[in-house]
C-alpha positions in Angstrom: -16.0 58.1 40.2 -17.1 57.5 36.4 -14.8 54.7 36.1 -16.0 52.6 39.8 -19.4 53.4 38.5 -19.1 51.6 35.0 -17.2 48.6 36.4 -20.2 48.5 39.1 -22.7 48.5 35.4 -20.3 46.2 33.5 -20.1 43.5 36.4 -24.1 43.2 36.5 -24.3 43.2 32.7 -22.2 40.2 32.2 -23.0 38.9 35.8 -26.9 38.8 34.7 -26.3 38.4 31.0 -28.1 41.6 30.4 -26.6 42.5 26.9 -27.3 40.1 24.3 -25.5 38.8 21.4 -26.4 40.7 18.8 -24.1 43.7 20.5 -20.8 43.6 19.0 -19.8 47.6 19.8 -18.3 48.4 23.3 -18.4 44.8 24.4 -15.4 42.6 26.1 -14.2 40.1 23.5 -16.2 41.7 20.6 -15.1 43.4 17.8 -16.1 44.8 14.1 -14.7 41.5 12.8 -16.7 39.5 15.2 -19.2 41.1 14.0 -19.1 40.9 10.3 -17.8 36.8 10.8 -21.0 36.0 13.4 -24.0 38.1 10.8 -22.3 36.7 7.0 -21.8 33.0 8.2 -25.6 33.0 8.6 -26.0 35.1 5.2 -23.5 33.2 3.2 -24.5 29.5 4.5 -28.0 30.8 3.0 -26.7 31.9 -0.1 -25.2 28.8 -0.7 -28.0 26.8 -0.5 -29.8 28.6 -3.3 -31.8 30.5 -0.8 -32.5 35.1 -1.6 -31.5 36.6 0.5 -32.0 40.4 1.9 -29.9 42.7 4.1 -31.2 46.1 5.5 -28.7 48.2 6.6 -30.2 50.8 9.4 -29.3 53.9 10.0 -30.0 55.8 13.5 -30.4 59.6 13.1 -27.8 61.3 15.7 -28.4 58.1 18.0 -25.6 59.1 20.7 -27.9 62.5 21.1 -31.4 61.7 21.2 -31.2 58.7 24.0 -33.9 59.7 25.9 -32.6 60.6 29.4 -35.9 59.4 31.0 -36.2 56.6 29.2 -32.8 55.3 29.9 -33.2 56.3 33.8 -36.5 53.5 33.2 -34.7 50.9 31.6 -31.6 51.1 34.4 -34.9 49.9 36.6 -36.0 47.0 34.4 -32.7 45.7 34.1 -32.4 45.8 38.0 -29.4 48.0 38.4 -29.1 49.1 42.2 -31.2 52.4 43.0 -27.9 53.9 44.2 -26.1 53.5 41.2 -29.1 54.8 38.8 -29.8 57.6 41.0 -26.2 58.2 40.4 -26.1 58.3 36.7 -29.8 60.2 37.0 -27.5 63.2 39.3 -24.4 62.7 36.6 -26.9 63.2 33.2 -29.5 66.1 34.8 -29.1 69.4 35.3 -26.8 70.0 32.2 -26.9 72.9 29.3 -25.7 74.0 26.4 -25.6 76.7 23.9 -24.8 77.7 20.2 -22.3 79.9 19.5 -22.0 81.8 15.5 -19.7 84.1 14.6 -19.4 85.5 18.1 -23.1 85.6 18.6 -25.0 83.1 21.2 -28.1 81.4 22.1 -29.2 80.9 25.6 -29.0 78.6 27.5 -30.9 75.6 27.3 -31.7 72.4 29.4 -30.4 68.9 27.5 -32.9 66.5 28.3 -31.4 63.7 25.5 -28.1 62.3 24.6 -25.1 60.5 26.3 -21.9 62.7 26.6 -19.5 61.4 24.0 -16.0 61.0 24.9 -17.4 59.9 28.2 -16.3 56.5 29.9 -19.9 55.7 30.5 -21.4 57.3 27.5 -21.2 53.6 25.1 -22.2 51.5 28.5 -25.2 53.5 28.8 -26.1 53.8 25.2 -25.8 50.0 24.6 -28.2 49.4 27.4 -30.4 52.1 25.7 -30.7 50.2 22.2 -30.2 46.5 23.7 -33.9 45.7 23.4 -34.2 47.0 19.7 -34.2 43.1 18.7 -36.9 42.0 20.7 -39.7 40.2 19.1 -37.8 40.2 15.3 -37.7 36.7 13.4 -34.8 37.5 11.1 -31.2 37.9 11.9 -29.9 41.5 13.5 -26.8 42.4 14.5 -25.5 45.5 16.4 -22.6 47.6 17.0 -23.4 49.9 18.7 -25.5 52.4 16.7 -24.8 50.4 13.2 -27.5 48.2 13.2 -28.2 45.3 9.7 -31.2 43.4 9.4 -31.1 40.0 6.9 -33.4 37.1 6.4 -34.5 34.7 3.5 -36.4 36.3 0.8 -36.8 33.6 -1.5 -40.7 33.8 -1.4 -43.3 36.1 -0.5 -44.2 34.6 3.0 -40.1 35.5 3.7 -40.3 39.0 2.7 -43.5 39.4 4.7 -41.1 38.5 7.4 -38.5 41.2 7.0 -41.1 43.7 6.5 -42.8 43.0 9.7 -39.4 43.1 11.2 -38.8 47.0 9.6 -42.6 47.3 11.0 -41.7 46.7 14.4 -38.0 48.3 14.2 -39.9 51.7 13.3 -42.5 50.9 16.2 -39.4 50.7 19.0 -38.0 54.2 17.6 -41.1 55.8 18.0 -41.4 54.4 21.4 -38.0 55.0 22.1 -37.9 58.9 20.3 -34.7 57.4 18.6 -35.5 58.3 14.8 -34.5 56.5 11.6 -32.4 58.2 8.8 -34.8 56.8 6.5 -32.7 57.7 3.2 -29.8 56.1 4.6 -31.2 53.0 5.1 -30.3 50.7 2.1 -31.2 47.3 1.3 -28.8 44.6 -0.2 -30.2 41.8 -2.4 -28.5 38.4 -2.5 -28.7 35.7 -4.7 -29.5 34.7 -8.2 -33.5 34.3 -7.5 -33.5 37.5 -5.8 -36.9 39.6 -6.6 -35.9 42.7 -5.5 -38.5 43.1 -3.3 -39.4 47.2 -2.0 -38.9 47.2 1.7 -41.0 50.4 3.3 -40.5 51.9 6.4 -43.5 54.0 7.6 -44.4 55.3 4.4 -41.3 55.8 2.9 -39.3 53.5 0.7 -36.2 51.7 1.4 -33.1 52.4 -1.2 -31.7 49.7 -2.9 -27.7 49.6 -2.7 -25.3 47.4 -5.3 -22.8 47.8 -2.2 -22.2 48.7 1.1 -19.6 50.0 3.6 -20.0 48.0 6.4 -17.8 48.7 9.5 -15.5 49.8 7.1 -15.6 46.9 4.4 -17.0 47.2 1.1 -19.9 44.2 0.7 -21.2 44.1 -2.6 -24.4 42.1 -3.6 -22.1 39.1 -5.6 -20.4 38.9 -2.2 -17.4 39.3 -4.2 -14.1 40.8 -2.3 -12.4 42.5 -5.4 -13.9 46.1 -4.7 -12.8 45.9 -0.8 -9.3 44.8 -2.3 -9.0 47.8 -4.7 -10.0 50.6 -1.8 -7.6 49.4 0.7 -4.6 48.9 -2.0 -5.9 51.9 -3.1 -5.5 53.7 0.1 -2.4 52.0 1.1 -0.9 53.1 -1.9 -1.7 56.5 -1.3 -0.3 56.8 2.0 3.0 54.9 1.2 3.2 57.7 -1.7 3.3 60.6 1.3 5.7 58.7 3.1 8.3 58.1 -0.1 7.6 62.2 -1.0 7.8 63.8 2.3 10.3 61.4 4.2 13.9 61.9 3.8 15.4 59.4 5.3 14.8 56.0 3.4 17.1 53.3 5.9 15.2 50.6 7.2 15.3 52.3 11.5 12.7 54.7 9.1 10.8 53.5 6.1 9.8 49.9 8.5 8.1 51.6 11.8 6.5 54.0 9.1 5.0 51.3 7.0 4.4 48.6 9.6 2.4 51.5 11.5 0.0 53.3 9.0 0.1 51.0 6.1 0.0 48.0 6.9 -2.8 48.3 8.8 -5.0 49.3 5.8 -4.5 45.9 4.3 -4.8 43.7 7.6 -8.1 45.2 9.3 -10.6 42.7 9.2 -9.0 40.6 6.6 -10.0 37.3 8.7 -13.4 38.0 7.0 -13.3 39.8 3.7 -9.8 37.8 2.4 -8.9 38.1 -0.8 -9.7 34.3 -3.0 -8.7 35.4 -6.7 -5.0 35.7 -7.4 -5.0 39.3 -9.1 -6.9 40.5 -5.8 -3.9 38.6 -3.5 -1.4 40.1 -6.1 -2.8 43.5 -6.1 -2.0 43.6 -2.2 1.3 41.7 -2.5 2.2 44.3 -4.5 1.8 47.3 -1.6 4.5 45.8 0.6 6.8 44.9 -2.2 7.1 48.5 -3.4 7.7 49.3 0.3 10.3 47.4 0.9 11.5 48.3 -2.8 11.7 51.9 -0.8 14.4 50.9 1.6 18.0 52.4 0.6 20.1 49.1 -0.5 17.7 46.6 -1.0 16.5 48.0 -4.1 17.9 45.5 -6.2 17.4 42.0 -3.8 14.3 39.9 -5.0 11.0 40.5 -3.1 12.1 36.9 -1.4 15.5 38.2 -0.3 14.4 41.7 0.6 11.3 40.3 3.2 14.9 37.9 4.7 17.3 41.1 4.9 13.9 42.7 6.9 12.7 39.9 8.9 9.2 40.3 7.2 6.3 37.7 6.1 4.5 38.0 3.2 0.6 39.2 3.5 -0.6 36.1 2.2 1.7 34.2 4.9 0.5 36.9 7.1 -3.2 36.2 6.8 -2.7 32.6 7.1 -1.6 33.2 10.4 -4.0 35.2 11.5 -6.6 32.8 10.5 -4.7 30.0 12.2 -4.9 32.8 15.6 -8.6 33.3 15.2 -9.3 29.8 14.8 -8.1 29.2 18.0 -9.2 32.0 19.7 -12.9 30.8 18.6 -12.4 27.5 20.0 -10.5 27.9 23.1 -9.8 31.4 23.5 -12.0 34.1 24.3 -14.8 33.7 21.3 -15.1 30.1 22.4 -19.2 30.6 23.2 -19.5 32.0 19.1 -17.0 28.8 17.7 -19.9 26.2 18.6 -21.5 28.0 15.9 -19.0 28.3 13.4 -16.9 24.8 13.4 -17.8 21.2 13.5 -15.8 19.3 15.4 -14.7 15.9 14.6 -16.1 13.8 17.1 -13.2 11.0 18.1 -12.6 8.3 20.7 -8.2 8.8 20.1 -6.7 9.5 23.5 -3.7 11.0 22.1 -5.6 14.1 20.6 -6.6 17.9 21.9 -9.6 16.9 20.4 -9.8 20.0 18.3 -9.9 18.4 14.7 -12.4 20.3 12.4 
């Protein structure tokens, strides 16, 4: 019954275009690279026009816990969901309790009046309608998945920075509203540029951190915008893991030391890479070098050139690699299903040739 009643939700989000674009997390056709591509082109293309600039990275205390179950049952109502469907999910949250249990001693029972059960189907449906309205009324650019939340704007001069802080003004308005609290120390703010002033951002009364770099969705941004420190974790990591499989697998044949590697290393050194894509050649080398000691692994091929040995396994290299997945989210930006987000990305050539797909960038 959890399932029919999120694809009855999901069909009059997108049918009414309830959600808006700023959600990346739990969304069809969106995705932490989506994410990261749509918020940086805006950030970067102001960068590169001399412009400051400032990121705030937000951080919700507990947000999956303290949604408001009334408030939530209220904004099912504004968004027009059917009364039989919210008095549904009103029956499905209510009436639930929990205790505490330490060392074999435990609480009573009590009443949970807040929070969407995690590991639910309709747990992130419910919580992205919950936070969807977090963006209304702010000037600069904020994106969202799910929970993670960045805020960034000019901050060249001090009419910009008045901006952003207005923003943070109102963002700490909606959580009081909303009883969704800020984890005030780990909100950190990222300055970009060359004429950045490093300007103190305040939230309430408390002051935002200032961060040289930040993890975000899993990739390392630092404030040159420079990849090489995102390049070293993930060779880093993928090192590491490729070091338990050579010390605890027995078996080095290709049926083996292949799935392994093309399962849990690999994958270290691909996610995202359409966005944070190593530039400098030490930083392409350092990766190159990941999958050449892995195929080094393989019993018999240890002496073959890196060449020969990626033949013998039917393998691309990861530059080779990353050019085709750029080539693949090109297209899926243009005619595939992140067409509506290409329009912002790529210029297209406009031509009067009949014998085109009139795709020329």
């Amino acid at each position: 019954m959890e399932q029919v009643i999120k694809e009855i939700i999901c069909k009059h989000l997108e049918g009414n275009k309830v959600i808006g674009n700023s959600q990346h997390g739990f969304v069809k056709n969106k995705s932490c690279q989506t994410n990261l591509i749509a918020f940086f082109d805006k950030i970067t293309s102001l960068v590169d026009k001399g412009e400051a600039v400032d990121v705030i990275y937000l951080d919700f205390s507990k947000a999956f816990d303290t949604v408001s179950h009334d408030i939530l049952i209220d904004k099912l109502g504004k968004y027009n969901l059917d009364r039989a469907t919210i008095r549904w999910v009103h029956n499905w949250l209510d009436n639930r309790s929990q205790r505490v249990v330490v060392n074999g001693s435990k609480s009573c029972w009590k009443g949970i009046t807040s929070g969407v059960p995690q590991g639910s189907v309709l747990g992130p449906v419910l919580f992205n309608i919950f936070i969807n309205d977090v963006d209304i009324g702010i000037e600069s650019t904020l994106i969202k998945f799910a929970d993670d939340t960045k805020l960034g704007g000019v901050a060249t001069s001090l009419e910009d920075r008045d901006i952003i802080q207005n923003d943070l003004s109102k963002l700490e308005k909606w959580s009081e509203v909303n009883r969704m609290r800020f984890n005030k120390e780990k909100c950190k703010v990222l300055h970009l540029g060359r004429n950045n002033q490093f300007h103190t951002y305040k939230m309430g009364s408390d002051c935002l951190g200032r961060s040289m770099a930040e993890r975000d969705l899993g990739v390392i941004v630092d404030h040159k915008l420079n990849m090489s420190q995102q390049c070293d974790a993930v060779a880093k990591k993928a090192n590491m893991i490729l070091g338990c499989i050579n010390r605890c697998v027995v078996s080095k044949t290709r049926e083996v030391i292949l799935p392994l590697y093309s399962a849990l290393v690999r994958p270290q050194l691909e996610y995202c890479v359409q966005f944070w894509a190593p530039h400098f050649k030490k930083d392409v080398e350092k990766l190159e070098r990941v999958q050449r000691r892995a195929t080094r692994m393989i019993k018999g091929l240890e002496n073959m050139t890196y060449e020969a040995r990626l033949r013998e396994l039917g393998l691309f290299s990861l530059e080779k690699r990353r050019l085709r997945g750029d080539m693949i989210a090109v297209f899926k930006y243009l005619k595939g299903c992140h067409k509506e987000e290409g329009e912002n990305l790529f210029l297209l050539v406009s031509e009067d040739k009949t014998r085109s797909n009139g795709l020329k960038l």
